[in-house]
Each structure stands twice: as C-alpha cells, then as structure tokens.
Backbone as XML, in Angstrom:
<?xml version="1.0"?>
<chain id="A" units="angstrom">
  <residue number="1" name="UNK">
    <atom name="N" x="-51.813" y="-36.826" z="-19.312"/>
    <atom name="CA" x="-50.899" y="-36.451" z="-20.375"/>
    <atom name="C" x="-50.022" y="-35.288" z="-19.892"/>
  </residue>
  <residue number="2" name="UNK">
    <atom name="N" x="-48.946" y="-35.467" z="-20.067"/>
    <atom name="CA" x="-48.129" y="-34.433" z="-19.356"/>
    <atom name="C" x="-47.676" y="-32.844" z="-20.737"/>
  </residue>
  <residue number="3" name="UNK">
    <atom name="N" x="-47.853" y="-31.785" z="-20.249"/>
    <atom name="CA" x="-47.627" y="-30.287" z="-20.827"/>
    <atom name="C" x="-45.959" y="-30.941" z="-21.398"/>
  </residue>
  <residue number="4" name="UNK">
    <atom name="N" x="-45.871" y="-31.115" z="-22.699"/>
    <atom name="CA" x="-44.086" y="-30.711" z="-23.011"/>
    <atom name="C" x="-43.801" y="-29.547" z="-22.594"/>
  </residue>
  <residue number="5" name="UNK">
    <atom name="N" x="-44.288" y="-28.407" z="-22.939"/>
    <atom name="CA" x="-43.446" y="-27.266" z="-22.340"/>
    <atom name="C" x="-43.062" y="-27.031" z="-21.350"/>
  </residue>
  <residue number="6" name="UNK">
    <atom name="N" x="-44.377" y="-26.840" z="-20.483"/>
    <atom name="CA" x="-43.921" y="-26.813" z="-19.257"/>
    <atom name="C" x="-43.180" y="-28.409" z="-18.628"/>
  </residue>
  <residue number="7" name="UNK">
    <atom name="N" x="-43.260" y="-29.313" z="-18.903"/>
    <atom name="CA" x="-42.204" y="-30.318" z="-18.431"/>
    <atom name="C" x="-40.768" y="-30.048" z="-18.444"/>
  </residue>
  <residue number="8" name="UNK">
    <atom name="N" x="-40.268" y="-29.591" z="-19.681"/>
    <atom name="CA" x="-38.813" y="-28.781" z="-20.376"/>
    <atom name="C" x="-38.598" y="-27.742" z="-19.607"/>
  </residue>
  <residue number="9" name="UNK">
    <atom name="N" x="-39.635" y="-26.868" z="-18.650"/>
    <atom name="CA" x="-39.260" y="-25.851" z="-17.579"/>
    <atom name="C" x="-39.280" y="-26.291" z="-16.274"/>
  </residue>
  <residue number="10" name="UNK">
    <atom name="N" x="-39.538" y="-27.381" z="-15.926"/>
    <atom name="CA" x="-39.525" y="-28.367" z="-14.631"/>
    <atom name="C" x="-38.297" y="-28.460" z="-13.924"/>
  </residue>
  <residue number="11" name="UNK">
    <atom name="N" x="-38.356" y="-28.247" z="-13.320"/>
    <atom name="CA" x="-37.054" y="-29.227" z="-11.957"/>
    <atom name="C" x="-36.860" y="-30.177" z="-12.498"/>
  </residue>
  <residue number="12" name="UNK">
    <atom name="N" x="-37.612" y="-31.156" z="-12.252"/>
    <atom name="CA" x="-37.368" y="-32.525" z="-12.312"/>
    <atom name="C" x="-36.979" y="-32.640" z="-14.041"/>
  </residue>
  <residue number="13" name="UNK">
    <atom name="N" x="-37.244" y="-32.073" z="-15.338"/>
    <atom name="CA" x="-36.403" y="-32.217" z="-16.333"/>
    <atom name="C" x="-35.289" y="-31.736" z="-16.036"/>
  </residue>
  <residue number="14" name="UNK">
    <atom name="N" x="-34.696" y="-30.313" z="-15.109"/>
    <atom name="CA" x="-33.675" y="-30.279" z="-15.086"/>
    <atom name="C" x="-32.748" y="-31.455" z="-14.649"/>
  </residue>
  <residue number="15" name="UNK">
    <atom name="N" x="-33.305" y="-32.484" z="-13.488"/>
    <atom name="CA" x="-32.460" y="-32.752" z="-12.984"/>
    <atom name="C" x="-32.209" y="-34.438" z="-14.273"/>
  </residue>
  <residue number="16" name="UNK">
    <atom name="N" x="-33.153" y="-34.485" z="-15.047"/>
    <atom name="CA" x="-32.992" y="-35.988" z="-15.450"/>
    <atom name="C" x="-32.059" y="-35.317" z="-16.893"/>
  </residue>
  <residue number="17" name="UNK">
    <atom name="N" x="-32.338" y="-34.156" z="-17.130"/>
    <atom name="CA" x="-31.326" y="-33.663" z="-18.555"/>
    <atom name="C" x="-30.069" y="-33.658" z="-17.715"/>
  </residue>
  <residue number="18" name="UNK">
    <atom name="N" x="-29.891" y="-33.592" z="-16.433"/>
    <atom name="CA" x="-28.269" y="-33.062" z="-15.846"/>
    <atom name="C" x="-27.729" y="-34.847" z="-15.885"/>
  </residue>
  <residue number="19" name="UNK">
    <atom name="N" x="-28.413" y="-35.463" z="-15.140"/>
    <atom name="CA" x="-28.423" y="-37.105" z="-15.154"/>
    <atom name="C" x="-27.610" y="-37.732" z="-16.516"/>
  </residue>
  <residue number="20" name="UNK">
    <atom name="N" x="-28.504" y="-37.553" z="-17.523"/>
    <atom name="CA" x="-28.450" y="-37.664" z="-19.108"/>
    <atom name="C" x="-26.842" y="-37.067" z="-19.429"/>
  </residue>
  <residue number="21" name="UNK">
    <atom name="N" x="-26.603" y="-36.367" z="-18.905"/>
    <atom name="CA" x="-25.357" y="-35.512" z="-19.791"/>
    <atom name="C" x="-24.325" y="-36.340" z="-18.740"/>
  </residue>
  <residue number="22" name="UNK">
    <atom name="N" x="-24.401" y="-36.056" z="-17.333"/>
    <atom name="CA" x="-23.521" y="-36.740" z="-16.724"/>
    <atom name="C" x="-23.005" y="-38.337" z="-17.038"/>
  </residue>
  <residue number="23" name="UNK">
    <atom name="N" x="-24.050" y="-38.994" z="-17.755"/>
    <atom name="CA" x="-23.590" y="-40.451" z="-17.868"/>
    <atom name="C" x="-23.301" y="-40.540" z="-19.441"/>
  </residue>
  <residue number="24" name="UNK">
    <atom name="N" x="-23.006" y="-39.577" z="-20.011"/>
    <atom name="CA" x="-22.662" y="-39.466" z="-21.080"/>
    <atom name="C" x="-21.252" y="-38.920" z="-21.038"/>
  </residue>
  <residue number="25" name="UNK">
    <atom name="N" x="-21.033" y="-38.101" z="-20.194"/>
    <atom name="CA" x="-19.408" y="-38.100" z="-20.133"/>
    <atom name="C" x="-19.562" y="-36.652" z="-19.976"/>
  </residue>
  <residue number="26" name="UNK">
    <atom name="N" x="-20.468" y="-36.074" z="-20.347"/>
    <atom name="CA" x="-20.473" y="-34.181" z="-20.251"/>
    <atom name="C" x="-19.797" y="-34.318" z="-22.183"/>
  </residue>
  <residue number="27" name="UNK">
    <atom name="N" x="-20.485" y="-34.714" z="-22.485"/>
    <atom name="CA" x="-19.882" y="-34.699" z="-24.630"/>
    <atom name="C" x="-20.999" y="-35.471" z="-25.117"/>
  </residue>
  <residue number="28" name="UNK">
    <atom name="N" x="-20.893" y="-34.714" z="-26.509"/>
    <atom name="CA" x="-22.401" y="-35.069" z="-27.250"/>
    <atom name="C" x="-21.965" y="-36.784" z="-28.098"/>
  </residue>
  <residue number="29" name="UNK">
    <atom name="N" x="-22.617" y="-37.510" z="-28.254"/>
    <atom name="CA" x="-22.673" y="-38.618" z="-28.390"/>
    <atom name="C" x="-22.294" y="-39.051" z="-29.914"/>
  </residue>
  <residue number="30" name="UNK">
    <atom name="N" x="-22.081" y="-37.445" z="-30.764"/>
    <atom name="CA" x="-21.895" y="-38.014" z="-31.992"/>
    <atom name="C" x="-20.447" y="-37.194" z="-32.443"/>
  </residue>
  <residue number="31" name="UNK">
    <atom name="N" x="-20.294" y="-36.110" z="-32.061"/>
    <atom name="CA" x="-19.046" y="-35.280" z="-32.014"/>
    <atom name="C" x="-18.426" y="-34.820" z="-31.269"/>
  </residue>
  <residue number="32" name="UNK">
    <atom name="N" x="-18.293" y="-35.560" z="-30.204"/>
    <atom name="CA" x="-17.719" y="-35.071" z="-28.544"/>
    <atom name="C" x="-17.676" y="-33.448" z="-28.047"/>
  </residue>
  <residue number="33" name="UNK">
    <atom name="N" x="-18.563" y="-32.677" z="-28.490"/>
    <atom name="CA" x="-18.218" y="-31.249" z="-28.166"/>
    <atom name="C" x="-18.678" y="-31.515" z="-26.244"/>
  </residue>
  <residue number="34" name="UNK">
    <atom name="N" x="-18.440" y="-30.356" z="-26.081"/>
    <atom name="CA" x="-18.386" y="-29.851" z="-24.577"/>
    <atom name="C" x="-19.681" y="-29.045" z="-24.161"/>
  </residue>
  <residue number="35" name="UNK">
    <atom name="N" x="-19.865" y="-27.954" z="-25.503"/>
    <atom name="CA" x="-20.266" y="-27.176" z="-25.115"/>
    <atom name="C" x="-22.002" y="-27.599" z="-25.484"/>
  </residue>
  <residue number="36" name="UNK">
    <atom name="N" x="-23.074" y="-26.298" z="-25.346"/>
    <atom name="CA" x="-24.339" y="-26.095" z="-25.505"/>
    <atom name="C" x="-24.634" y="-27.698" z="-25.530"/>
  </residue>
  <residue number="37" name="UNK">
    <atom name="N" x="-24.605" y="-28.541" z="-24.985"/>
    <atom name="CA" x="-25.325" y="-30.137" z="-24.585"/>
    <atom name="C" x="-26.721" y="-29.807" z="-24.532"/>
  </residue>
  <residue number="38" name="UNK">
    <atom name="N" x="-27.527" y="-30.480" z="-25.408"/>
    <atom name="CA" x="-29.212" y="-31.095" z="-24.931"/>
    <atom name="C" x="-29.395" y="-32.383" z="-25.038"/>
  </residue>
  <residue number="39" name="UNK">
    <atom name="N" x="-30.208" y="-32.792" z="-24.687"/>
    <atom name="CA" x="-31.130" y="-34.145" z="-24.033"/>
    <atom name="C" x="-32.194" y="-34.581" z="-25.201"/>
  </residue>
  <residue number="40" name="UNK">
    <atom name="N" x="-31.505" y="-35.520" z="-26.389"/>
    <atom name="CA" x="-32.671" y="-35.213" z="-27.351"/>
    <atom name="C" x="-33.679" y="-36.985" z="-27.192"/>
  </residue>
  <residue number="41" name="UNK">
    <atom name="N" x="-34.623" y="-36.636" z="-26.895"/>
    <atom name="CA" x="-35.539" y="-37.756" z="-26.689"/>
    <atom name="C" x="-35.775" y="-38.339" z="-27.697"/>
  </residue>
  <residue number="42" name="UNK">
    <atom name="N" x="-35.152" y="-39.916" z="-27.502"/>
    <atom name="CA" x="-35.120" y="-41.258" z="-28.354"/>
    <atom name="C" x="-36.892" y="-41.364" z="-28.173"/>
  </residue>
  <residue number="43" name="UNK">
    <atom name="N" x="-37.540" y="-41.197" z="-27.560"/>
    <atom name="CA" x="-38.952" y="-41.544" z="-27.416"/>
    <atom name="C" x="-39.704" y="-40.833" z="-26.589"/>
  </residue>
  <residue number="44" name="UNK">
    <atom name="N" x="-40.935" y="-40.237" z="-26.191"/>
    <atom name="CA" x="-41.887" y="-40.012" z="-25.862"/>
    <atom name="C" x="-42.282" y="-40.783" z="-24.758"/>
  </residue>
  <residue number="45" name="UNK">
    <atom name="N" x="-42.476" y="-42.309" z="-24.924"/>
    <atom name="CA" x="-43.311" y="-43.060" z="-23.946"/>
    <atom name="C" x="-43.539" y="-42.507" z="-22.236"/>
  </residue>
  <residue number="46" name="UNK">
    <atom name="N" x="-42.281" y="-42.310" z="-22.158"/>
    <atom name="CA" x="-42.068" y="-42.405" z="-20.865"/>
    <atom name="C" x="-41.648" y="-40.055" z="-20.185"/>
  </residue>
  <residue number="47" name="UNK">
    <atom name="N" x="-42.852" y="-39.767" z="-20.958"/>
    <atom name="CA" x="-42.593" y="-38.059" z="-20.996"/>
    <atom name="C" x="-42.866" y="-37.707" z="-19.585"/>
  </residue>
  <residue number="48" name="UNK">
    <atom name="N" x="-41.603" y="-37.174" z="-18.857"/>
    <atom name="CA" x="-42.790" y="-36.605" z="-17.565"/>
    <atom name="C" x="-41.353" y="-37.347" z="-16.613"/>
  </residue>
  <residue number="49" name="UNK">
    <atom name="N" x="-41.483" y="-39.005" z="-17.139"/>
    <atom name="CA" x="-40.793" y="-39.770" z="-16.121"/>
    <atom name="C" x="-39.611" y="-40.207" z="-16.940"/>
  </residue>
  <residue number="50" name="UNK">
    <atom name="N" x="-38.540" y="-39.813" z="-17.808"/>
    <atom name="CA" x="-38.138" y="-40.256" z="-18.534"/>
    <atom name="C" x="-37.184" y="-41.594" z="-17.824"/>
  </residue>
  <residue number="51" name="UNK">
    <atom name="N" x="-36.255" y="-42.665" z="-18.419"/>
    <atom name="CA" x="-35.883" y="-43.569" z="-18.094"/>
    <atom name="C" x="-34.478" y="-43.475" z="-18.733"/>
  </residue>
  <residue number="52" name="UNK">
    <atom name="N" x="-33.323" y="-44.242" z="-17.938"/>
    <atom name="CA" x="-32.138" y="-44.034" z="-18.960"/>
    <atom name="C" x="-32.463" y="-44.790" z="-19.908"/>
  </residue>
  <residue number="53" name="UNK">
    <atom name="N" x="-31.909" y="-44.591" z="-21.127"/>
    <atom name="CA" x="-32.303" y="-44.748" z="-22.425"/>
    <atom name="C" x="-32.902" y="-44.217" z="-23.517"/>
  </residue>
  <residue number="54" name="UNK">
    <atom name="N" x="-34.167" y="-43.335" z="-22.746"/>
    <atom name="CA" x="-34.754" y="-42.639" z="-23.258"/>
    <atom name="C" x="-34.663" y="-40.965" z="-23.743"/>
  </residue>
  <residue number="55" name="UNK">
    <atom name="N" x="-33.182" y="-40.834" z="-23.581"/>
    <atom name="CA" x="-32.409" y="-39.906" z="-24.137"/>
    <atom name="C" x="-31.029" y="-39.798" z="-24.660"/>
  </residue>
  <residue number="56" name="UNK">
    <atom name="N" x="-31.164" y="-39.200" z="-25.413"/>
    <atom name="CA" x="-29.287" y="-39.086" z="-26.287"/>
    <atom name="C" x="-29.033" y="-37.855" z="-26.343"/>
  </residue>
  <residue number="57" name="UNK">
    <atom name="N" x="-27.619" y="-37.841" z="-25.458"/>
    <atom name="CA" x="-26.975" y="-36.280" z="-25.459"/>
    <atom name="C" x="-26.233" y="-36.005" z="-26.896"/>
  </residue>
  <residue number="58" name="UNK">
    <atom name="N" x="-26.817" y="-34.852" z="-27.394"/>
    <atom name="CA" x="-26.328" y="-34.104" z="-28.085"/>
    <atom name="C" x="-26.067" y="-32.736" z="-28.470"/>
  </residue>
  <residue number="59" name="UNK">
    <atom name="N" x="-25.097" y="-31.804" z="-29.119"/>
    <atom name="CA" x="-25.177" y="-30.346" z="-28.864"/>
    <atom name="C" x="-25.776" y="-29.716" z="-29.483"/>
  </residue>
  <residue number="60" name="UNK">
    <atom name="N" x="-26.219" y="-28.578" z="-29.352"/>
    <atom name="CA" x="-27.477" y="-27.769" z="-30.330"/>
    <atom name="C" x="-27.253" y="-28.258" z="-31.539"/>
  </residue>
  <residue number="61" name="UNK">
    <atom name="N" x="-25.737" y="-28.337" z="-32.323"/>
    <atom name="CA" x="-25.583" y="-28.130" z="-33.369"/>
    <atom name="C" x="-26.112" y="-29.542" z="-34.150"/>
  </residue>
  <residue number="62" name="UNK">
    <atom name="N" x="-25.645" y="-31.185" z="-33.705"/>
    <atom name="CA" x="-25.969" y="-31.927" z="-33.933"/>
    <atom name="C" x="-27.411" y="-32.642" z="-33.298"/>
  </residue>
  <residue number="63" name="UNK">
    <atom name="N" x="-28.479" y="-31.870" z="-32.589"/>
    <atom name="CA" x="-29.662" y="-32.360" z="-32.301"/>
    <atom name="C" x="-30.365" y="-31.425" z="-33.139"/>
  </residue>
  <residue number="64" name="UNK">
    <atom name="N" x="-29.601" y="-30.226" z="-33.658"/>
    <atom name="CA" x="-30.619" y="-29.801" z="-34.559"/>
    <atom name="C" x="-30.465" y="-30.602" z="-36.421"/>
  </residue>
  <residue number="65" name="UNK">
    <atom name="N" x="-29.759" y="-31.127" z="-36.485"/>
    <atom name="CA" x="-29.344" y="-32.133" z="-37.625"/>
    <atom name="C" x="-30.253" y="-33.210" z="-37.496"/>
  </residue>
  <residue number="66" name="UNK">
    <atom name="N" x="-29.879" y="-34.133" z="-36.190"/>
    <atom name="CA" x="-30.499" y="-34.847" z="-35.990"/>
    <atom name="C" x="-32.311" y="-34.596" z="-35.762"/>
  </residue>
  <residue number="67" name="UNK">
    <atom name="N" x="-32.702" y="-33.961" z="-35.740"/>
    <atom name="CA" x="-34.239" y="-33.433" z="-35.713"/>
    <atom name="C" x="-34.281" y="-33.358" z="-36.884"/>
  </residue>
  <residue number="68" name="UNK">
    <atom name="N" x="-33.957" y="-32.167" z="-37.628"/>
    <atom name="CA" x="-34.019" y="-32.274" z="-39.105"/>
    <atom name="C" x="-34.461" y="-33.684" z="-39.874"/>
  </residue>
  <residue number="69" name="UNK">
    <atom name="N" x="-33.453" y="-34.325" z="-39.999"/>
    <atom name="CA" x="-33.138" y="-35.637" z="-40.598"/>
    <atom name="C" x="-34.134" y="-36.427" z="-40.040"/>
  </residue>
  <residue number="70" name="UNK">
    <atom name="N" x="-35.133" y="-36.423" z="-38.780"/>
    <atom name="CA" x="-35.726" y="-37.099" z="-38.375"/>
    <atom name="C" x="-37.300" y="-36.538" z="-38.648"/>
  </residue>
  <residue number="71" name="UNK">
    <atom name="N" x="-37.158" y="-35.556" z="-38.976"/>
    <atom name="CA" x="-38.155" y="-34.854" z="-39.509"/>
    <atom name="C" x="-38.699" y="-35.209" z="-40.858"/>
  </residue>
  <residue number="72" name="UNK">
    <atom name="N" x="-37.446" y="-34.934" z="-41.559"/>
    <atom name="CA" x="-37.653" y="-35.238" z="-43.067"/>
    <atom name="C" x="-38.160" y="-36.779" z="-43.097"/>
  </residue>
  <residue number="73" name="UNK">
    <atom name="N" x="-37.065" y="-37.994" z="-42.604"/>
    <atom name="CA" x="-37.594" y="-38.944" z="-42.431"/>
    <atom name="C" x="-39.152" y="-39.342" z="-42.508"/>
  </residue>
  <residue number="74" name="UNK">
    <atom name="N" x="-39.974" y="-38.250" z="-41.456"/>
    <atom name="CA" x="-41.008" y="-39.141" z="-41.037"/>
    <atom name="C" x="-42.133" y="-38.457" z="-41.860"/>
  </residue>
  <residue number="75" name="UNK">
    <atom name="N" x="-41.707" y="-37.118" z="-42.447"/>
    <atom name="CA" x="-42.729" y="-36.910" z="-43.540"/>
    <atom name="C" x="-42.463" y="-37.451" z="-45.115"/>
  </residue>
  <residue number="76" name="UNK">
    <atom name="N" x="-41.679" y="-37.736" z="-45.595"/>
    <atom name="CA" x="-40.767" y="-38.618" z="-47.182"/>
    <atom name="C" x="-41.929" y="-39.784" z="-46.447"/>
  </residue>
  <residue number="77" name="UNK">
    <atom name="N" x="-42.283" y="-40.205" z="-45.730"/>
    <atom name="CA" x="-43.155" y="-41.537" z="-44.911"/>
    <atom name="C" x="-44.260" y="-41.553" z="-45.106"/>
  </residue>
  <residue number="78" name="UNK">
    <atom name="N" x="-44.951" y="-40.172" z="-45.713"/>
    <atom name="CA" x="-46.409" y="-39.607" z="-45.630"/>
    <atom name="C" x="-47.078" y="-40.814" z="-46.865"/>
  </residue>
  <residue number="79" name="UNK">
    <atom name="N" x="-48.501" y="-41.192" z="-46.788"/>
    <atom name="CA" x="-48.855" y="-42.286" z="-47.675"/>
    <atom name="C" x="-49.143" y="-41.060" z="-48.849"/>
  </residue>
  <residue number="80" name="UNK">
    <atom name="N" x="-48.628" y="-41.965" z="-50.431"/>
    <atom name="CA" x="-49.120" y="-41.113" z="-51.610"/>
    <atom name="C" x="-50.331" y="-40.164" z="-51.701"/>
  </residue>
  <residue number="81" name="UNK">
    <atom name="N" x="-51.247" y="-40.443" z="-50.733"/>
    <atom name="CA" x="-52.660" y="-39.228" z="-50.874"/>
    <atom name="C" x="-52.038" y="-37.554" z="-51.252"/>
  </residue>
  <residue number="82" name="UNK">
    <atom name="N" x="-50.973" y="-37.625" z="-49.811"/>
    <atom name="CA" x="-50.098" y="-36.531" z="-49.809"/>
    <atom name="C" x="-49.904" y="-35.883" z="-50.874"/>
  </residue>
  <residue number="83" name="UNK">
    <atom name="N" x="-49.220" y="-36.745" z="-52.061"/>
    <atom name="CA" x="-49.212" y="-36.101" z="-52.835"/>
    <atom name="C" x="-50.025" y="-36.034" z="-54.071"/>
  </residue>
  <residue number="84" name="UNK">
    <atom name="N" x="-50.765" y="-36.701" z="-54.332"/>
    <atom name="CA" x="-52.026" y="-36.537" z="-54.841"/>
    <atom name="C" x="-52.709" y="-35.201" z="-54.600"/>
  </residue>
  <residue number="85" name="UNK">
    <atom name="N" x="-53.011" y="-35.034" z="-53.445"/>
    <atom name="CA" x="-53.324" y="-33.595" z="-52.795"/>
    <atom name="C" x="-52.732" y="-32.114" z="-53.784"/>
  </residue>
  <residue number="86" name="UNK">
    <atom name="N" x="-51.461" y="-32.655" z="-53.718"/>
    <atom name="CA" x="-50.488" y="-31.058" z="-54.179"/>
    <atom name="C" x="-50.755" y="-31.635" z="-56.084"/>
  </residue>
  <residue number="87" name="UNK">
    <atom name="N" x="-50.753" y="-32.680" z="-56.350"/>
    <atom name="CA" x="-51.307" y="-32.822" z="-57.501"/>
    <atom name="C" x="-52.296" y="-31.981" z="-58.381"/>
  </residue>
  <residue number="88" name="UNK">
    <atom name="N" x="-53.582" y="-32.668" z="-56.934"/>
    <atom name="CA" x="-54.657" y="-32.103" z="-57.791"/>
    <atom name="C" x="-54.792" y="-30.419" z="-57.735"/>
  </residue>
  <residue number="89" name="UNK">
    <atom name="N" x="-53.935" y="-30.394" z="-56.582"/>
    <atom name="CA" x="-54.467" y="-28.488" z="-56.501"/>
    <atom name="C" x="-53.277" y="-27.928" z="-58.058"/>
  </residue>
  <residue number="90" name="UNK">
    <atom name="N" x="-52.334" y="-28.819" z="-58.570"/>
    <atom name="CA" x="-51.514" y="-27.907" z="-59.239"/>
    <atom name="C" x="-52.352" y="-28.265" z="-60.483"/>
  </residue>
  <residue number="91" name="UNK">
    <atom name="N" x="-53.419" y="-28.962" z="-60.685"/>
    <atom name="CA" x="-54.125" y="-29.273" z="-62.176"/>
    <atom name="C" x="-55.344" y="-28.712" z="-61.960"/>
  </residue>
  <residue number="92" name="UNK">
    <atom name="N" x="-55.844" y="-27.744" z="-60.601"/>
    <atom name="CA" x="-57.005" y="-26.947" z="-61.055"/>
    <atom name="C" x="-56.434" y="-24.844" z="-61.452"/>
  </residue>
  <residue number="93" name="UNK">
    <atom name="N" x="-57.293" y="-24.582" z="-61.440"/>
    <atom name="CA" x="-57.199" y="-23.057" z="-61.853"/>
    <atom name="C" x="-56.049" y="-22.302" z="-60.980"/>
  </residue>
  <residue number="94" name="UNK">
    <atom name="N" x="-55.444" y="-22.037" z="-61.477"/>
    <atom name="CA" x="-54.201" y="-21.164" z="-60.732"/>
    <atom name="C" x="-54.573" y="-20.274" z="-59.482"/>
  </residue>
  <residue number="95" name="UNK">
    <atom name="N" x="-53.995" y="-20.332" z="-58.582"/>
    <atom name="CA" x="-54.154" y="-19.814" z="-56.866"/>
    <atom name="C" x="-54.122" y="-18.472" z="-56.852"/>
  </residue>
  <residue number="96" name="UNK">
    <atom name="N" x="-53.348" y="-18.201" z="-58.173"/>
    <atom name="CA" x="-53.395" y="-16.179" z="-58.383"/>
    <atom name="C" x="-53.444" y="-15.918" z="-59.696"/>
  </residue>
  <residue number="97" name="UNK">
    <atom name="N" x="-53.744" y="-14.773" z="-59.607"/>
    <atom name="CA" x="-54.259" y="-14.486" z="-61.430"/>
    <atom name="C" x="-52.776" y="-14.174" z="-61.944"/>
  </residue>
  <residue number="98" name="UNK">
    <atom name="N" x="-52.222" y="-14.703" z="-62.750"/>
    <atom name="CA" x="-50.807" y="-14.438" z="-63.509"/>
    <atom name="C" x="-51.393" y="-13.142" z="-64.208"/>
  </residue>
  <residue number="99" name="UNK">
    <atom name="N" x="-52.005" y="-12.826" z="-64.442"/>
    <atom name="CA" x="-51.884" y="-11.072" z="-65.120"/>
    <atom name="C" x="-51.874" y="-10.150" z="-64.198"/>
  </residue>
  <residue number="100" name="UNK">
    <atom name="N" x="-52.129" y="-10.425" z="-63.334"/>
    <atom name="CA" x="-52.457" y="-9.391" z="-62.296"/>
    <atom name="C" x="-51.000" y="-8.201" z="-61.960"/>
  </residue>
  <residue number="101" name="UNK">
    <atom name="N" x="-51.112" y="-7.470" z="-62.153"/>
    <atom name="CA" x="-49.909" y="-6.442" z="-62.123"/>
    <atom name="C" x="-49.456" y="-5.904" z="-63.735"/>
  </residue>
  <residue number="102" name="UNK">
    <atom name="N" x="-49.840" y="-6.877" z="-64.801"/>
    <atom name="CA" x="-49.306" y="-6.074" z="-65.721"/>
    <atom name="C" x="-50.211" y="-5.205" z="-66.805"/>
  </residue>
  <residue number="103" name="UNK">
    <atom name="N" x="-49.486" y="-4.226" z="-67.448"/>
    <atom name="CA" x="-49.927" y="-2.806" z="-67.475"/>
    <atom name="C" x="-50.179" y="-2.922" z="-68.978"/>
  </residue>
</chain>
C-alpha cells in the first residue's frame, strides 16, 4: 500500500503531476487558468503508479470546488442509520445543561 503523503512528496509524483499538466495544455480543464495547476485524482487504483487518465488538471481554485462537491456527494450517500444516529442523540437528554450560566 503506498504512503499518500509521502507519494505527493516523491520525484516520481513530481514528474507524473508535470506529465498530467503538460498534456493538458499547461490550463485547468474546467476554466483554462494558467496559474497554481494541480493533478486532481479521478481514482486511487493505480496510487504510486498513476496512468494517463487517472488524473484531471485543475487549479487550486476549481479542485478545491471540485473536492468539495465530491465530498458532499459521497457523504448526502451515507445509508439512513446516519441519520437515525443524530436522531436519536437529539431525542435523548440534552448534551449541556441549558441553565447553566444563569443567575
């Protein structure tokens, strides 16, 4: 199983994120900027050894959107227990004493 972190401080990510941007044109894939470019991984499978395909250039600004949105995505995904959970804790005894502070 390969370290993400330390993979992301690797040579060899440098050279497959430089790869990635170069066959992309040096511009992010959804708003052509120029600048701050990252390498945002369509998948996992292949971590360590990535493959073309297995990344989409985009700039801080839109891979942090795109994370977001992919984030939210995959927890809105969570099975109902989830919320059952926050249910039952909001129908037992309150987490702090509501009087507490007043005089």
């Amino acid at each position: 199983m390969v370290d993400y972190e330390k993979h992301l401080r690797s040579a060899a990510w440098r050279q497959i994120r430089q790869r990635a941007i170069a066959a992309a044109g040096h511009r992010c894939v959804l708003c052509a900027a120029t600048e701050q470019l990252e390498a945002h991984h369509r998948t996992y499978d292949n971590l360590g050894d990535e493959r073309d395909g297995d990344l989409t250039v985009l700039c801080h600004e839109c891979h942090e959107v795109v994370t977001s949105m992919l984030r939210a995505r995959r927890y809105a995904a969570k099975p109902a227990s989830y919320a059952n959970i926050v249910r039952s804790i909001a129908e037992t005894a309150p987490l702090f004493d509501p009087t507490e502070g007043e005089i």
